[in-house]
FIKOL-603499 format. One record per residue: y, x, z of N, C-alpha, C in turn. Coordinates in steps of 0.02 Angstrom, whole numbers, padded with zeros to 5 digits, always signed. Atoms other than C-alpha are relative to their C-alpha. Layout:
YXZYXZYXZ...
This chain:
-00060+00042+00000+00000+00000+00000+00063+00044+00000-00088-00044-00008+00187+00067-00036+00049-00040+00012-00074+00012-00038+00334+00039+00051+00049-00031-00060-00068-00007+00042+00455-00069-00052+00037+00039-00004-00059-00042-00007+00604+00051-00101+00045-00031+00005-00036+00028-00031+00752+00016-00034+00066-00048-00081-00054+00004+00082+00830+00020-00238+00014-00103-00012+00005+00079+00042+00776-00197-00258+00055-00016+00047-00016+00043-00030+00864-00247-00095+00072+00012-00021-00033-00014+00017+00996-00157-00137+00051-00013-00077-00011+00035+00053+01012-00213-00321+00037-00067+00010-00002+00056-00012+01011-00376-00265+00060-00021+00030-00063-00005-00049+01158-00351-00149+00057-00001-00028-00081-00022+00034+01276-00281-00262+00003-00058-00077-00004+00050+00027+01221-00430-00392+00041-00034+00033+00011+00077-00018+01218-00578-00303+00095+00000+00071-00051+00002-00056+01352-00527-00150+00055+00017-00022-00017-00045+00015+01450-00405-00237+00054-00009-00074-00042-00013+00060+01492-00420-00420-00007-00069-00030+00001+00088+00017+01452-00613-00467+00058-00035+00039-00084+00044-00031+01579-00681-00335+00048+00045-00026-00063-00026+00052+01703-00541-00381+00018-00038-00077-00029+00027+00086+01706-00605-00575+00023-00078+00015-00041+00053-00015+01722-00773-00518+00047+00000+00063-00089+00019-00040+01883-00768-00389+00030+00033-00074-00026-00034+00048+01938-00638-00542+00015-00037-00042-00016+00040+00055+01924-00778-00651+00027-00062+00002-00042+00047-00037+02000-00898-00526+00062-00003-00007-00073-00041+00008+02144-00788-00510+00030+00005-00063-00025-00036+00056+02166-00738-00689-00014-00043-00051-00004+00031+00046+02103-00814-00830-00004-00060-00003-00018+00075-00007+02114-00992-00765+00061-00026+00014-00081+00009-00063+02290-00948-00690+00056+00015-00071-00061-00022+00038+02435-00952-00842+00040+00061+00009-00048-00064-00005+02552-00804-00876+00075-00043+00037-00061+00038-00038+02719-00830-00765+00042-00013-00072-00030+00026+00079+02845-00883-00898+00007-00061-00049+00010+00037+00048+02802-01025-00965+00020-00068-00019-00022+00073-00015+02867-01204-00995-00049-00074+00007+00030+00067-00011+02771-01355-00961+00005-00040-00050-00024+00045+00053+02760-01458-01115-00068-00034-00032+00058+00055+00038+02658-01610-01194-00028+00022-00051+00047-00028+00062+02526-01561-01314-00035-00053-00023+00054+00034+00039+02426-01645-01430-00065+00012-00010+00064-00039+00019+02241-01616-01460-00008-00002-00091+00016-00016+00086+02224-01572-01670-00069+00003+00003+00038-00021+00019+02066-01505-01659-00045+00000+00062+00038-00025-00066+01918-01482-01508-00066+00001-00039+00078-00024+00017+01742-01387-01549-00049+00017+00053+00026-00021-00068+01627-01362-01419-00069+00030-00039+00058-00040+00015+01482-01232-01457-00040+00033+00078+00022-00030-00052+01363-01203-01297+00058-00006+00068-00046-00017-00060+01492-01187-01147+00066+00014-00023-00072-00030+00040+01629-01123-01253+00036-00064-00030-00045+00046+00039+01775-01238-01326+00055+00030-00038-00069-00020+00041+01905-01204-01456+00035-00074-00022-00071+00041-00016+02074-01323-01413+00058+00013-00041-00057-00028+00034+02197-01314-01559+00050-00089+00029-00046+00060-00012+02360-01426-01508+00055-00008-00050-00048-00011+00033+02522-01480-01586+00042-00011+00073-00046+00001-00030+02686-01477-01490+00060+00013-00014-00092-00012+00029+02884-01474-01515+00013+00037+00055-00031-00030-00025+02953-01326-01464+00065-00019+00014-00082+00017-00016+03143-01300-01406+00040-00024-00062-00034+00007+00072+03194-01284-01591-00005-00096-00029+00037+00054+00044+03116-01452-01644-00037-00006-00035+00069-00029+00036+02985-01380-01728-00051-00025+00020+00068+00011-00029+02799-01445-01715-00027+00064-00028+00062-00058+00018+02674-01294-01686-00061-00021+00029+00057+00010-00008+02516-01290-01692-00035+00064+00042+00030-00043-00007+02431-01182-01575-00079-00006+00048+00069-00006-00013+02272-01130-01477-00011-00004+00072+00007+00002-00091+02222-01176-01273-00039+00060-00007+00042-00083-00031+02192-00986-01221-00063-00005+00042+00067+00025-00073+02090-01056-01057-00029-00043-00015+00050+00071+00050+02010-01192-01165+00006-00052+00056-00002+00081-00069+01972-01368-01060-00031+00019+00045+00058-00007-00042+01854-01284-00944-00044-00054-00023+00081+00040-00006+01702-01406-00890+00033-00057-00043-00046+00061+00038+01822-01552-00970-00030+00001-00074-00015+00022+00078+01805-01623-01151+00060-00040-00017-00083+00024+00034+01967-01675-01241-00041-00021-00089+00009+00041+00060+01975-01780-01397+00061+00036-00061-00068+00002+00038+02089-01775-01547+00027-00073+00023-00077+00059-00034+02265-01877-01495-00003+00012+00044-00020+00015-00083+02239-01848-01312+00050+00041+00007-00052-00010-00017+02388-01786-01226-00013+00064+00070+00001-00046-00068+02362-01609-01110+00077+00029-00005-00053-00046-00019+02507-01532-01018-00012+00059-00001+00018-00064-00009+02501-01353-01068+00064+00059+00005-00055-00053+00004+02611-01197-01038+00030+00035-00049-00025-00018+00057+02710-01144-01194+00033+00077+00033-00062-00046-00042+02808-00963-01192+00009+00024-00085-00020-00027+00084+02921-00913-01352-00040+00046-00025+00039-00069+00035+02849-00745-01360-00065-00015-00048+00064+00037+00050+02678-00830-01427-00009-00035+00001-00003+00067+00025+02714-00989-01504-00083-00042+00008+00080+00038+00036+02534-01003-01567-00054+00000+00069+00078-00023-00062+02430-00968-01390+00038-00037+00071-00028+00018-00041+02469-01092-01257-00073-00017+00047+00065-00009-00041+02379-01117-01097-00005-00077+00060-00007+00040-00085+02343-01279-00985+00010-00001+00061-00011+00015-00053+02387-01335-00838-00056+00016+00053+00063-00027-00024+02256-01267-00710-00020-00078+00061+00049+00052-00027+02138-01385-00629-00022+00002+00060+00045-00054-00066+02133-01347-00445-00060-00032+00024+00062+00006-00009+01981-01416-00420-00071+00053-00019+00051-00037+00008+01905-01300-00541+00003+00072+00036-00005-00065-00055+01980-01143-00438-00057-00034+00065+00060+00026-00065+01893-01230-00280-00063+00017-00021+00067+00002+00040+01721-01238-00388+00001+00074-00002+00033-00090+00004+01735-01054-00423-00004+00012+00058+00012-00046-00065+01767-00987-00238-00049-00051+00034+00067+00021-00021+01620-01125-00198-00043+00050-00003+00053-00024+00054+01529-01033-00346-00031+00071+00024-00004-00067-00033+01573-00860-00246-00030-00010+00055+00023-00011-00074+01527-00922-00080-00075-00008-00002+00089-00002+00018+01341-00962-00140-00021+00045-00008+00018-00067+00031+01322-00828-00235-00028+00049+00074+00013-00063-00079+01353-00701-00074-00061-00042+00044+00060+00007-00014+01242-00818+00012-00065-00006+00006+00091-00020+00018+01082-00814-00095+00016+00039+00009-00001-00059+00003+01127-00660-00113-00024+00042+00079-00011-00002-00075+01138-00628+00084-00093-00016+00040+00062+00024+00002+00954-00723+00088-00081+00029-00029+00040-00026+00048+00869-00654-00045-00017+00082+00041-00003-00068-00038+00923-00477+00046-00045+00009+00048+00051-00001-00059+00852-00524+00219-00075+00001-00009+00058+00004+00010+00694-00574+00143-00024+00047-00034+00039-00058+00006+00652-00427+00049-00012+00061+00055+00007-00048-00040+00704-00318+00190-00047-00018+00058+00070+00019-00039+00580-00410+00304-00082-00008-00024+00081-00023+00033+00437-00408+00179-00002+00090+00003-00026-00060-00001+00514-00226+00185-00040+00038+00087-00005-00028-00066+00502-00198+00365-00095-00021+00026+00086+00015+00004+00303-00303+00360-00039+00077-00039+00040-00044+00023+00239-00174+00248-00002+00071+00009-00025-00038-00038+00324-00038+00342-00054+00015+00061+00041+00017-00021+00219-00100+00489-00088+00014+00008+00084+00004-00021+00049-00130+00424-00014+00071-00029+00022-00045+00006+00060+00029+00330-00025+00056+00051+00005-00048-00054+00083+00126+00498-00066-00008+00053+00051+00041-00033-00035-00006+00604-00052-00019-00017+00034+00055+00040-00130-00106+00482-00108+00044-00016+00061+00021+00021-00320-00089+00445-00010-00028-00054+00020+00023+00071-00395-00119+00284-00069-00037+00017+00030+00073+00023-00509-00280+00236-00015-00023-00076+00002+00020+00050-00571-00343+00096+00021-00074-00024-00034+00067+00009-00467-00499+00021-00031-00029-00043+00021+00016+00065-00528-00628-00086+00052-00056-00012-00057+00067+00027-00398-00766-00179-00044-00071-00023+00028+00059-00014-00446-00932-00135+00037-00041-00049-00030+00048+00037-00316-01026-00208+00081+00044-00048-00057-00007+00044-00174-01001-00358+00072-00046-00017-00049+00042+00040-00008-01077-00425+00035+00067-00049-00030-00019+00060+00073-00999-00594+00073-00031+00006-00039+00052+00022+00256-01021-00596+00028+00076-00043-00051-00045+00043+00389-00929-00703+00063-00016-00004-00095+00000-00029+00576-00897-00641+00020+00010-00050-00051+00004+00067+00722-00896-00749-00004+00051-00027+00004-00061+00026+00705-00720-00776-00039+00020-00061+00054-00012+00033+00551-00740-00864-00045+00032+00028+00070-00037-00021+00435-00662-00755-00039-00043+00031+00028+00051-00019+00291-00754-00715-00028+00034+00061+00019-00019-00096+00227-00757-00522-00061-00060+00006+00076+00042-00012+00050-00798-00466+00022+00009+00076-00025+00020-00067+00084-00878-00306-00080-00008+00045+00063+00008-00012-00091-00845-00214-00014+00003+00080+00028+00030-00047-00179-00893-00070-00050+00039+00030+00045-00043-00023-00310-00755-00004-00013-00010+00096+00029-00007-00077-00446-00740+00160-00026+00043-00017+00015-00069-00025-00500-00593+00245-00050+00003+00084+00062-00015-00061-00635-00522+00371+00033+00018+00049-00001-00067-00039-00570-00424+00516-00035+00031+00028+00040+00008-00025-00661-00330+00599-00039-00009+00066+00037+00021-00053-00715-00424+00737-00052-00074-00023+00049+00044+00034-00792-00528+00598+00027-00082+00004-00061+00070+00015-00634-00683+00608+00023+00006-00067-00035+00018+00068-00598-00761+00448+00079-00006-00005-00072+00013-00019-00396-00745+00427+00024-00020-00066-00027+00018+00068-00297-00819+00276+00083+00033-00005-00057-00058+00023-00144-00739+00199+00049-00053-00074-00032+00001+00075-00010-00774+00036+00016+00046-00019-00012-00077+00041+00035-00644-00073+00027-00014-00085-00033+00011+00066+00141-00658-00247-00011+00070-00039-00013-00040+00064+00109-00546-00404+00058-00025-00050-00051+00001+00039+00217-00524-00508+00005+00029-00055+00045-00007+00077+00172-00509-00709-00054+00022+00011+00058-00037-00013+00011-00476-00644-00051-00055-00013+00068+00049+00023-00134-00584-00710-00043+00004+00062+00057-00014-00036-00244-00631-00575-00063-00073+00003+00035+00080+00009-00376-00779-00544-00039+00011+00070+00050+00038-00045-00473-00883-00410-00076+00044-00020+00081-00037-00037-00628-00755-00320+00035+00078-00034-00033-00078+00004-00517-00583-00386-00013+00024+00088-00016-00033-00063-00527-00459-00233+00050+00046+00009-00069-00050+00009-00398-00336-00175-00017+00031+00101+00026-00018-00059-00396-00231-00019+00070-00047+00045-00027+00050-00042-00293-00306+00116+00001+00036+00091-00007-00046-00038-00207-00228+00250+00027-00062+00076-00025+00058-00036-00189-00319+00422+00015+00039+00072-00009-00032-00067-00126-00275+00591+00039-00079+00065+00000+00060-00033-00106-00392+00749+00115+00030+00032-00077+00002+00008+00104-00411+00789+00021-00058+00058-00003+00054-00033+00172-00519+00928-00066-00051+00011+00061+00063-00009-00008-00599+00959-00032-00032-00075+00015+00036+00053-00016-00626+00788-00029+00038-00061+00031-00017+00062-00107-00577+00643+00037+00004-00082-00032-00003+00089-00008-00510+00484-00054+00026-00048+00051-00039+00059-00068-00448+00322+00022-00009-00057-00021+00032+00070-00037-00431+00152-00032+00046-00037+00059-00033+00030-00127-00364-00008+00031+00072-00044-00009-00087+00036-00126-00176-00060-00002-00014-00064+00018+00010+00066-00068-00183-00236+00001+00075-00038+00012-00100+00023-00109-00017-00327+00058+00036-00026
């Protein structure tokens, strides 16, 4: 059996806690937030495309001159859909006629620093639990006794990632000749119902851990 390295929990940290909430406040702050400058003015919708998550927002509007321009929502509608004729308030600024930016939605700021506060806390979750499967195999490596395991029962699933996880079910001898049962997850690892594996166990608070030596 080997010692998780410390590299996954760590990964995971600077994902999930780290650099996912950063981009969203970043994108709270910034690209949902208008340039200072700008005037407030009635827009038209001309045009709205929506491809996947993405939108392209062309408007019309009368500048100061009296001019109608036609230009483009920089920050698109967010989660929103817009029609042609509807009416958004967006931020105009002379300098670039053609690139104007809506009115910001504070709701959807809220939704991001939600989006942030989850994040850190799978993230926060995900951490503890490897570092305690961390700190188990730490344990039985030092304590533990070897056993022969056999996998009683299976489930197949496959996370977003794409990696598929055999979610398995294994019993074990010790030896004072007590049957003990166990779970244990592979991970892209093909396995099936009556596979064996060795199986390392040591007694802990009164209690019986264990988990399976994977090569």
């Amino acid at each position: 059996m080997k010692k998780m390295s410390l590299a996954g929990p760590l990964f995971v940290a600077f994902i999930f806690i780290l650099l996912l909430p950063a981009a969203l406040v970043f994108l709270s702050l910034n690209a949902m937030t208008p340039p200072d400058g700008g005037t407030l003015t009635d827009c038209v919708v001309t045009q709205y495309v929506r491809v996947g998550k993405q939108a392209t927002v062309n408007v019309d509007y009368v500048n100061s001159a009296g001019k109608t321009i036609n230009a483009n929502i920089s920050n698109g509608v967010g989660s929103k859909s817009a029609f042609v004729g509807q009416h958004i308030d967006c931020y105009v600024y002379d300098s670039n006629p053609f690139e104007v930016y809506r009115k910001p939605d504070p709701l959807e700021g809220k939704l991001l620093y939600i989006g942030a506060g989850l994040s850190a806390l799978l993230g926060i979750i995900i951490v503890a639990l490897l570092l305690k499967k961390r700190s188990k195999q730490g344990f039985l490596i030092k304590n533990g006794q070897l056993a022969q395991g056999v996998i009683t029962d299976m489930v197949v699933k496959q996370d977003s990632s794409g990696f598929t996880n055999y979610i398995c079910d294994y019993t074990f001898t010790d030896s004072s000749g007590q049957v003990h049962m166990g779970k244990h997850t592979f991970m892209n690892k093909r396995v099936s119902v009556g596979n064996t594996f060795p199986v390392y166990y040591a007694s802990k608070g009164g209690k019986i851990i264990s988990d399976i030596a994977e090569e």
